[in-house]
MARBA-3410 file (N, C-alpha, C, O; in Angstrom, 1 decimal):
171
78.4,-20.2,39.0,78.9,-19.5,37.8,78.2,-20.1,36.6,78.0,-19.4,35.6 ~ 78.0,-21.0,36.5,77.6,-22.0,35.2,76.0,-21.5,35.0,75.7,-21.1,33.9 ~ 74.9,-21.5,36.2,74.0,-21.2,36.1,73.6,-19.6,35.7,72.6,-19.3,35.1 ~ 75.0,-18.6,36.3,75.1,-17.3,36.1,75.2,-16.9,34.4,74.8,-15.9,33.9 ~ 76.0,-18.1,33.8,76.3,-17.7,32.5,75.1,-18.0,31.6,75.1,-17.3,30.6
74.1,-19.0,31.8,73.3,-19.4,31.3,72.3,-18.5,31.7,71.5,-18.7,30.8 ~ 71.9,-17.8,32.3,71.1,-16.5,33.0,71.4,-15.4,31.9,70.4,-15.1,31.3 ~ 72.9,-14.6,31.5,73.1,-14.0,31.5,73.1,-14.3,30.3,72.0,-13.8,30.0 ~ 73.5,-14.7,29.5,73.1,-15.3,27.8,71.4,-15.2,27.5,71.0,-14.8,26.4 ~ 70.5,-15.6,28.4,68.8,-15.6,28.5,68.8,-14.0,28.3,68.2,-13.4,27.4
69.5,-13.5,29.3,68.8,-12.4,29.4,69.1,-11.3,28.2,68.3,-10.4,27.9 ~ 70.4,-11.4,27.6,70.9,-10.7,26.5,70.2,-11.0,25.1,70.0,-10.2,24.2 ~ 69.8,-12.4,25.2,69.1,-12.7,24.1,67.5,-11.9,23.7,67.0,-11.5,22.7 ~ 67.1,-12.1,25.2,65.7,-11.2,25.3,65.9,-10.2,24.8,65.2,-9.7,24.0 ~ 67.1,-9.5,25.4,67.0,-7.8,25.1,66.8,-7.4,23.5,66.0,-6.9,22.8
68.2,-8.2,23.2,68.2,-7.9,21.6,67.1,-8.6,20.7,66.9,-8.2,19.6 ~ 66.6,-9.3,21.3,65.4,-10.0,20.3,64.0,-9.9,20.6,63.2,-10.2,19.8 ~ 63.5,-9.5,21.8,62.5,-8.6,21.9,61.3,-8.8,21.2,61.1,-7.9,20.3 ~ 60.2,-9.7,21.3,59.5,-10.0,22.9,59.8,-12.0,22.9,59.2,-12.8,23.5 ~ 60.9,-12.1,22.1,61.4,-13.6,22.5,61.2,-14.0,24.2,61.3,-13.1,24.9
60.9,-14.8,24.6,61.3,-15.6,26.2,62.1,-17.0,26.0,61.8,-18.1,25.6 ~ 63.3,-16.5,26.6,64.4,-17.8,26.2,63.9,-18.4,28.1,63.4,-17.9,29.2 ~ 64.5,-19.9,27.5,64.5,-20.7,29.1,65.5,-21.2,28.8,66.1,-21.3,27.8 ~ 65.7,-21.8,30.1,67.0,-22.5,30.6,67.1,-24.0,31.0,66.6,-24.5,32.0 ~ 67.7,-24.7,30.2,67.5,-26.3,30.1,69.0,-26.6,31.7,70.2,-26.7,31.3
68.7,-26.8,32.8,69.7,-27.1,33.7,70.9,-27.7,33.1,70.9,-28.7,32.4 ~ 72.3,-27.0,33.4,72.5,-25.4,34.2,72.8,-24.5,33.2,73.1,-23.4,33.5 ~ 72.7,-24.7,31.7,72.9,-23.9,31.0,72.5,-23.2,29.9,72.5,-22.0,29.8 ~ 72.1,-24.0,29.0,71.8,-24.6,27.9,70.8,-23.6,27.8,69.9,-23.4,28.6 ~ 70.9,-22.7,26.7,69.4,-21.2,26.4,68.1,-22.2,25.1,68.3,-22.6,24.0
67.4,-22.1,25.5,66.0,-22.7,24.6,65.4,-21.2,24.1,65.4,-20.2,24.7 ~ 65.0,-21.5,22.7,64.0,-20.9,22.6,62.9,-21.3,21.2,63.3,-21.7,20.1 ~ 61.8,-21.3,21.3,60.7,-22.0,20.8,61.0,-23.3,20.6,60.7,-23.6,19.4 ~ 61.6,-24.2,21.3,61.3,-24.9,21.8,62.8,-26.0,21.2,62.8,-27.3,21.1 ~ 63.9,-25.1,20.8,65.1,-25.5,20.7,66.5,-24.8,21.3,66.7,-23.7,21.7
67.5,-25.8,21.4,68.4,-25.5,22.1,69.2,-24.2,21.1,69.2,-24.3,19.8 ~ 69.6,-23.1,21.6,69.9,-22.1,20.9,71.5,-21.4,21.2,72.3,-20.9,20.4 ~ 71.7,-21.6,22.4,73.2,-21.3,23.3,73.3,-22.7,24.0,72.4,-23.6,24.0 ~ 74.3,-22.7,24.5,75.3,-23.9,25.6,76.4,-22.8,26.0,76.8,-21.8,25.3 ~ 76.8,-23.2,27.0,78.0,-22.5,28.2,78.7,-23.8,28.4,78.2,-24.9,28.8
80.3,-23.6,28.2,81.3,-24.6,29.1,82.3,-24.0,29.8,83.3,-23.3,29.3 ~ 82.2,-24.2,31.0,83.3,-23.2,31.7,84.5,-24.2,32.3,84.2,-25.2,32.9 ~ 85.8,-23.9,32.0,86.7,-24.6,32.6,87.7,-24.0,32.9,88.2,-23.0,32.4 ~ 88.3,-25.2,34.3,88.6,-24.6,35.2,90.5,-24.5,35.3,90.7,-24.7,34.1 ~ 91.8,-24.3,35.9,92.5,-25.3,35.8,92.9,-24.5,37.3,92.8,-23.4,37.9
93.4,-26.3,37.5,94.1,-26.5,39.2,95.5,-25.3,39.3,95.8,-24.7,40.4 ~ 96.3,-25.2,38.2,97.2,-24.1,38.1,97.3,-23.0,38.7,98.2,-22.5,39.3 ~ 96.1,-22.4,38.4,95.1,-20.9,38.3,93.7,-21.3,38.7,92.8,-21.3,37.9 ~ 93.5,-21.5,40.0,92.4,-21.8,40.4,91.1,-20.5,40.9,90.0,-20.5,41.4 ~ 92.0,-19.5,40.5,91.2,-18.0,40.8,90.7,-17.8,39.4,90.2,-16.7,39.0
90.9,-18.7,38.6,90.5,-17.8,36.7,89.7,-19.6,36.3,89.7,-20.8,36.6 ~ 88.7,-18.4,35.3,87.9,-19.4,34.9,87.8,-19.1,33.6,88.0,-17.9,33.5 ~ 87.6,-20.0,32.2,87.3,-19.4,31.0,85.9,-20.0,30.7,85.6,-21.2,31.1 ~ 85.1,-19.2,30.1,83.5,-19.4,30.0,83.2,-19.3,28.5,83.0,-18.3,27.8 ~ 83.3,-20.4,28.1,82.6,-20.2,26.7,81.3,-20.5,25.9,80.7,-21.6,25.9
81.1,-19.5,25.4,79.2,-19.5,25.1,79.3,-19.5,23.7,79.7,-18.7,22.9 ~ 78.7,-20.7,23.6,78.1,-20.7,22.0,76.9,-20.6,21.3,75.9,-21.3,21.4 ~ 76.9,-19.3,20.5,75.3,-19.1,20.7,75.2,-19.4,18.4,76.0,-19.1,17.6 ~ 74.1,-19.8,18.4,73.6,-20.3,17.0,72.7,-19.1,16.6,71.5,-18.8,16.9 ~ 73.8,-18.2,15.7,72.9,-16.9,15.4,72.0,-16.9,14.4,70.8,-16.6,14.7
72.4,-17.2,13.0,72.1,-17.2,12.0,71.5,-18.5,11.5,70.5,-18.6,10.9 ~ 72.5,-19.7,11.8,72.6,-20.9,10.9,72.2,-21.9,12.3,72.8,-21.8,13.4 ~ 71.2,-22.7,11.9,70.6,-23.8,12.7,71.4,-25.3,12.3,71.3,-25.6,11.1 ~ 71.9,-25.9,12.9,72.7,-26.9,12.8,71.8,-27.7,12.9,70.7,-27.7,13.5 ~ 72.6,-29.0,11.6,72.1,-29.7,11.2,72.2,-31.4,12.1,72.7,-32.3,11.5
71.8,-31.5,13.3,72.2,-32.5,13.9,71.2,-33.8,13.6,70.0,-33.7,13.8 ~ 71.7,-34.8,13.0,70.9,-36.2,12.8,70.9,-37.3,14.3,70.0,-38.0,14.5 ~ 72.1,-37.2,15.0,72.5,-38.4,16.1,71.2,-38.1,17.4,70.8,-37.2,18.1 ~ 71.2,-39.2,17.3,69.6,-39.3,18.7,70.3,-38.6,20.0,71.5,-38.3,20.1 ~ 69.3,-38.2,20.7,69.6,-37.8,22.1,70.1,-36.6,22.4,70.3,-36.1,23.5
70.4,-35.8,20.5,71.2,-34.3,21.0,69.6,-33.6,21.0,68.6,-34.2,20.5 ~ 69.4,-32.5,21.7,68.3,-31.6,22.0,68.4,-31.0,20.1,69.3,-31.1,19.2 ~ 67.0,-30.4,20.0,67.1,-30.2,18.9,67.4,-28.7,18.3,66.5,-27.9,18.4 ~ 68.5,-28.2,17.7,69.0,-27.4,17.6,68.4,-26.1,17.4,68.3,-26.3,16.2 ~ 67.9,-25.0,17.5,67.6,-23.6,17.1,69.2,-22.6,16.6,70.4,-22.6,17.0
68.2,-21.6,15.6,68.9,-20.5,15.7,68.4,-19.0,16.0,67.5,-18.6,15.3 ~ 68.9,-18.2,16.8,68.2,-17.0,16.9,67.5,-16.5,15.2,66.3,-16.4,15.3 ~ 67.9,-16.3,14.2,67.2,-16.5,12.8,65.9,-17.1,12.6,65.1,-16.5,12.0 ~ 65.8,-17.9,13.0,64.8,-19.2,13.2,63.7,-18.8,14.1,62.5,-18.6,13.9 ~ 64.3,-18.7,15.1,63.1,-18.7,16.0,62.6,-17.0,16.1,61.7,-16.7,16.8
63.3,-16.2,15.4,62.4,-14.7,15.6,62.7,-14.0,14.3,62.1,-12.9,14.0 ~ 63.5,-14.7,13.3,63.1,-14.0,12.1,64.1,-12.8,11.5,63.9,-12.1,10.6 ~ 65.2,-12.9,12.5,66.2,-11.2,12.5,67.3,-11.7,12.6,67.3,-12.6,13.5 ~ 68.3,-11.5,11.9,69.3,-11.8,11.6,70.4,-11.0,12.7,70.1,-9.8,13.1 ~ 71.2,-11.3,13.0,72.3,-11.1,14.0,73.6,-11.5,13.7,74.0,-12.3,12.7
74.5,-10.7,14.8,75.8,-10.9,14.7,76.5,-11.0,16.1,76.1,-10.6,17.2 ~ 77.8,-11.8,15.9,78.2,-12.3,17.5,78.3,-11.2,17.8,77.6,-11.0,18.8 ~ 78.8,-9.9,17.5,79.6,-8.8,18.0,78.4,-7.9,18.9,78.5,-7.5,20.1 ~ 77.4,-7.7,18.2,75.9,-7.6,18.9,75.9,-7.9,20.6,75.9,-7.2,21.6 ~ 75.8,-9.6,20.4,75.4,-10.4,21.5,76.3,-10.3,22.5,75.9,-10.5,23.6
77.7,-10.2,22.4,78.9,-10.2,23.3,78.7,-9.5,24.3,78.6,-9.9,25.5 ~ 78.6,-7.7,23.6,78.6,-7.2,25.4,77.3,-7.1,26.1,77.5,-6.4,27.0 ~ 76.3,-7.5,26.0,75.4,-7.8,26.6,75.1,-8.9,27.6,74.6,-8.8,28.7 ~ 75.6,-9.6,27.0,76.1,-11.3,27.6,76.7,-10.5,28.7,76.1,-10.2,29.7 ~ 78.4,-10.3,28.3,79.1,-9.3,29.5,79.0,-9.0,30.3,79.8,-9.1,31.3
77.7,-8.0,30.2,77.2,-7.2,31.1,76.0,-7.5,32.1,75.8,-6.9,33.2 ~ 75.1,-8.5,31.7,74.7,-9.2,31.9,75.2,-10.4,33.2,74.6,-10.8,34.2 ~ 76.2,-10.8,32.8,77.2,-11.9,33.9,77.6,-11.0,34.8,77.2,-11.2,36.0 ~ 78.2,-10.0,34.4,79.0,-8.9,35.9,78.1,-9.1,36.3,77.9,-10.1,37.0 ~ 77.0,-8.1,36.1,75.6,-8.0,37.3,75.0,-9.4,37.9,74.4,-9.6,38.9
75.3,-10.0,37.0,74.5,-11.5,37.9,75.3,-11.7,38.7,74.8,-11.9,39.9 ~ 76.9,-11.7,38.7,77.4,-12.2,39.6,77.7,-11.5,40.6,78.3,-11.9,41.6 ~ 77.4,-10.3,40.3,77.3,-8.9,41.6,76.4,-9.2,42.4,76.4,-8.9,43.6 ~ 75.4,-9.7,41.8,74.4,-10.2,42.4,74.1,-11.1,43.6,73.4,-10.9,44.6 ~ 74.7,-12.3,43.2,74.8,-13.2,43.7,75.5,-12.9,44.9,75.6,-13.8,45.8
75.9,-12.1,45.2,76.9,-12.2,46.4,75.7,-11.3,47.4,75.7,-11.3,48.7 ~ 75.0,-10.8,46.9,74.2,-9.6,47.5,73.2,-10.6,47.9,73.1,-11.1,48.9 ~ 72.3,-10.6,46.5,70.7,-11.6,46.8,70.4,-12.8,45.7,69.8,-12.8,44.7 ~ 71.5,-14.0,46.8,71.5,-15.3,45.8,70.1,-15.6,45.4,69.9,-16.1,44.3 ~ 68.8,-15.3,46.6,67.9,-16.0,46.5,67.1,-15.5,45.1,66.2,-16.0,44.4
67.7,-14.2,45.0,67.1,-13.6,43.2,67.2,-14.0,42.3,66.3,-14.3,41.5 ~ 68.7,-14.2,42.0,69.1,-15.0,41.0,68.6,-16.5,40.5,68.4,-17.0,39.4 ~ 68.5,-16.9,41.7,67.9,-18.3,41.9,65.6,-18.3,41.4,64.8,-18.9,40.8 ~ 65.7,-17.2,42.2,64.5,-17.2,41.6,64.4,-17.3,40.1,63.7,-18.1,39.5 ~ 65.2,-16.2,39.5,64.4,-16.3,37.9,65.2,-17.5,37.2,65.1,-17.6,35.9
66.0,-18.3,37.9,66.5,-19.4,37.0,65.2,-20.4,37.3,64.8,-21.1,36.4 ~ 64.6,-20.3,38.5,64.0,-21.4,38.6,62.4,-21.1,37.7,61.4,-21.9,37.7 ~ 62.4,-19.6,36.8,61.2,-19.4,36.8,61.4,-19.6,35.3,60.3,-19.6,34.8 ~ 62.3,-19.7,34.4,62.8,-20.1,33.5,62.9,-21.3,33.1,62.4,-21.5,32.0 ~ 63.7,-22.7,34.1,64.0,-23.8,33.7,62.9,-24.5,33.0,61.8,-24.6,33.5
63.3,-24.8,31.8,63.0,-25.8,30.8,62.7,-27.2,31.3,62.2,-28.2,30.8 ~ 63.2,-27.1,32.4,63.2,-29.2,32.8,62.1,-29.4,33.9,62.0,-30.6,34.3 ~ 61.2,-28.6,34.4,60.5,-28.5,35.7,59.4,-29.3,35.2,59.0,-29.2,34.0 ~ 58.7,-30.3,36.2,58.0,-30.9,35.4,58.2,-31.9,34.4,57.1,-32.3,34.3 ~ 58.9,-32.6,33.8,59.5,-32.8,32.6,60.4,-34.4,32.9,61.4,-34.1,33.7
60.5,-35.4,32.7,60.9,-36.4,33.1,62.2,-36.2,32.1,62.2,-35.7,31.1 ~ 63.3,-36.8,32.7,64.9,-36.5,32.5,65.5,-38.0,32.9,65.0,-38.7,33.7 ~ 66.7,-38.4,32.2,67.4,-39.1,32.3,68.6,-38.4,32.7,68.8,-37.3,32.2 ~ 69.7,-39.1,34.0,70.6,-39.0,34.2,71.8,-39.7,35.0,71.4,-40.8,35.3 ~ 73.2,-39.4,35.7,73.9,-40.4,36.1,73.8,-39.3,37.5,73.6,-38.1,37.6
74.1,-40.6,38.5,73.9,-40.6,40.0,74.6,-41.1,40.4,74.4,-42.2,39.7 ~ 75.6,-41.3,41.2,76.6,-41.8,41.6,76.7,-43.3,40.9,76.5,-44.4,41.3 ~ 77.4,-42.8,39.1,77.8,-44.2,38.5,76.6,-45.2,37.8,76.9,-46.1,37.0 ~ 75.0,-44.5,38.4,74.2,-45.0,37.7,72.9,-44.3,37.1,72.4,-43.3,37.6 ~ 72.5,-44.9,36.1,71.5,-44.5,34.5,70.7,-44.2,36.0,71.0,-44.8,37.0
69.5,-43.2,35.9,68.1,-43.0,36.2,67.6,-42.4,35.8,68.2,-42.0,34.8 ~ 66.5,-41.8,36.0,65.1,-41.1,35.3,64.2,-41.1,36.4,63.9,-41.9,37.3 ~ 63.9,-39.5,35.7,62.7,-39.3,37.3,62.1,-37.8,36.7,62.6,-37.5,35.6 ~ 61.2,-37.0,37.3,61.0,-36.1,37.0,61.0,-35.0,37.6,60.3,-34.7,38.7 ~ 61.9,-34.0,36.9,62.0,-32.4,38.1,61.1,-32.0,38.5,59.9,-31.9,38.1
61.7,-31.7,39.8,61.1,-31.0,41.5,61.1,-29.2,41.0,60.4,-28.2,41.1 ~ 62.5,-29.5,40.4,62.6,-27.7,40.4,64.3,-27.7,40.9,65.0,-28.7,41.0 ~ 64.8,-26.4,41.2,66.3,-26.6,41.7,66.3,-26.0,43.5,65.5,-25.2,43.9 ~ 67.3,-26.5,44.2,67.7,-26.6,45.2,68.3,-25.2,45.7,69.3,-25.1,45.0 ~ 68.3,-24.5,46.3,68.7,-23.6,47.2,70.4,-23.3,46.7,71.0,-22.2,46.5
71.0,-25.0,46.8,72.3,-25.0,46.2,73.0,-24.9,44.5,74.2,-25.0,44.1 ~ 71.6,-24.7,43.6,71.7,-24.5,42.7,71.5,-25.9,42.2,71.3,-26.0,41.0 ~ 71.5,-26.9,42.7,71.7,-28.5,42.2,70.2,-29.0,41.3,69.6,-27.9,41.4 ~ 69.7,-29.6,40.8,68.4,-30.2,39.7,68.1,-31.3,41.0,68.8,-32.3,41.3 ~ 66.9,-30.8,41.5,66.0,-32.1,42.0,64.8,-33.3,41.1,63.8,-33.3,40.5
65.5,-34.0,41.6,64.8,-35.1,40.6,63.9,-35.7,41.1,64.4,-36.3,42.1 ~ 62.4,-36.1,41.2,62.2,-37.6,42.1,62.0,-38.9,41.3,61.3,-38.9,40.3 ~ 62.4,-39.5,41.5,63.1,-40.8,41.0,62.5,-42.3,42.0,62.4,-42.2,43.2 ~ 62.3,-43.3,41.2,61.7,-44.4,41.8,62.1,-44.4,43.2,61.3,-44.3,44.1 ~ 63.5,-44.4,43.4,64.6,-44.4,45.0,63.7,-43.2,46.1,63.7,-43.2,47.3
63.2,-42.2,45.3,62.8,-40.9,45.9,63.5,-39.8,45.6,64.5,-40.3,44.9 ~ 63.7,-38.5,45.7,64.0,-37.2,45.6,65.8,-37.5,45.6,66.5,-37.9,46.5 ~ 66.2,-37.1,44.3,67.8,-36.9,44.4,67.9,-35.3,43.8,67.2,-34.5,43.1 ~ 69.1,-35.3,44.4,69.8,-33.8,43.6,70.9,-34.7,43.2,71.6,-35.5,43.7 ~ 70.4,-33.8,41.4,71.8,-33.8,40.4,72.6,-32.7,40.0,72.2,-31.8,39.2
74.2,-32.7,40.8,74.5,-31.3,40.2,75.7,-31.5,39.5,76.7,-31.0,40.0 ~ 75.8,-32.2,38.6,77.3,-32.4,37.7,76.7,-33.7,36.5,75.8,-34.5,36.8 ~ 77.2,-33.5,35.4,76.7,-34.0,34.3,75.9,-33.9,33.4,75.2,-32.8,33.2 ~ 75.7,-35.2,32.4,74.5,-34.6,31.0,72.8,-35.2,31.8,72.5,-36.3,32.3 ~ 72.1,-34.1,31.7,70.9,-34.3,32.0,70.4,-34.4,30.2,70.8,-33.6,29.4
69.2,-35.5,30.0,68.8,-35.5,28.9,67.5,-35.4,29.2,67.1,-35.8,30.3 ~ 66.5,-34.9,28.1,64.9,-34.9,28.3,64.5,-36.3,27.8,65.1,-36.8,26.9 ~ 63.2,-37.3,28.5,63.0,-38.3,28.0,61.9,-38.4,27.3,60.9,-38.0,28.0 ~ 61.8,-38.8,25.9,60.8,-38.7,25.2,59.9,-39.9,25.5,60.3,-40.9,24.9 ~ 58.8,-40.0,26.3,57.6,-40.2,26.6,56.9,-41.2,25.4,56.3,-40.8,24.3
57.0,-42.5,25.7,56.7,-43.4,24.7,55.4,-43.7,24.7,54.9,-44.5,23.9
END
């Protein structure tokens, strides 16, 4: 689902902004020219374990002003294409967009998987992250069948599929 939502925000963004190509920073995170532009957090509770709330924050107009190291560096759809927007716009697209991905998924996962993997932002790309409890860095393989971030890493090839993946700037 997380990957679905981050798919489905890429793809709404294209539509309406047109000839933009957004990518996908693992598992959510929408880039475009070469800043973070949306984030997805979806949570869950043990209460209601059939319901999920998915919230997408997308930077329409106004590019935030972030100074603290290590955050990705912020875009706004304004910014990066020049046309001004509104949430109300971007909503049911998004929407409609997620149904079908996730209609999808049950049909032909290996599709979905494809254009995430033809998308991701991190392929290639040396990354910092935690592994059972510990700091590493290594550089994406690409993603896993299971949706998970393959890393290869000093130890050799890990999949990471829970937490903050950061890009490492190359000294």
């Amino acid at each position: 689902l997380s990957l679905a939502a981050g798919l489905a925000t890429a793809r709404a963004i294209e539509f309406l902004f047109a000839p933009v190509k957004a990518y996908l920073k693992w598992p959510n995170d929408v880039y475009l020219a070469g800043g973070k532009v949306a984030g997805v957090l979806i949570e869950t509770n043990q209460a209601m374990a059939d319901r999920v709330v998915i919230g997408i924050g997308v930077n329409i107009n106004e590019q935030p002003q972030l100074d603290a190291p290590g955050f990705a560096s912020p875009q706004s759809l304004f910014s990066a294409t020049g046309r001004m927007g509104n949430r109300f716009e971007l909503l049911d697209p998004i929407v409609r967009e997620l149904v079908e991905i996730v209609a999808s998924i049950e049909d032909s996962p290996k599709d979905v998987l494809a254009e995430f993997r033809s998308r991701c932002f991190l392929t290639n790309k040396v990354i910092a992250f935690r592994d059972c409890g510990v700091d590493r860095e290594g550089a994406v393989k690409g993603i896993a069948e299971d949706g998970s971030l393959l890393v290869q890493t000093r130890e050799g090839l890990r999949r990471c599929d829970s937490g903050e993946v950061r890009l490492v700037r190359l000294r």
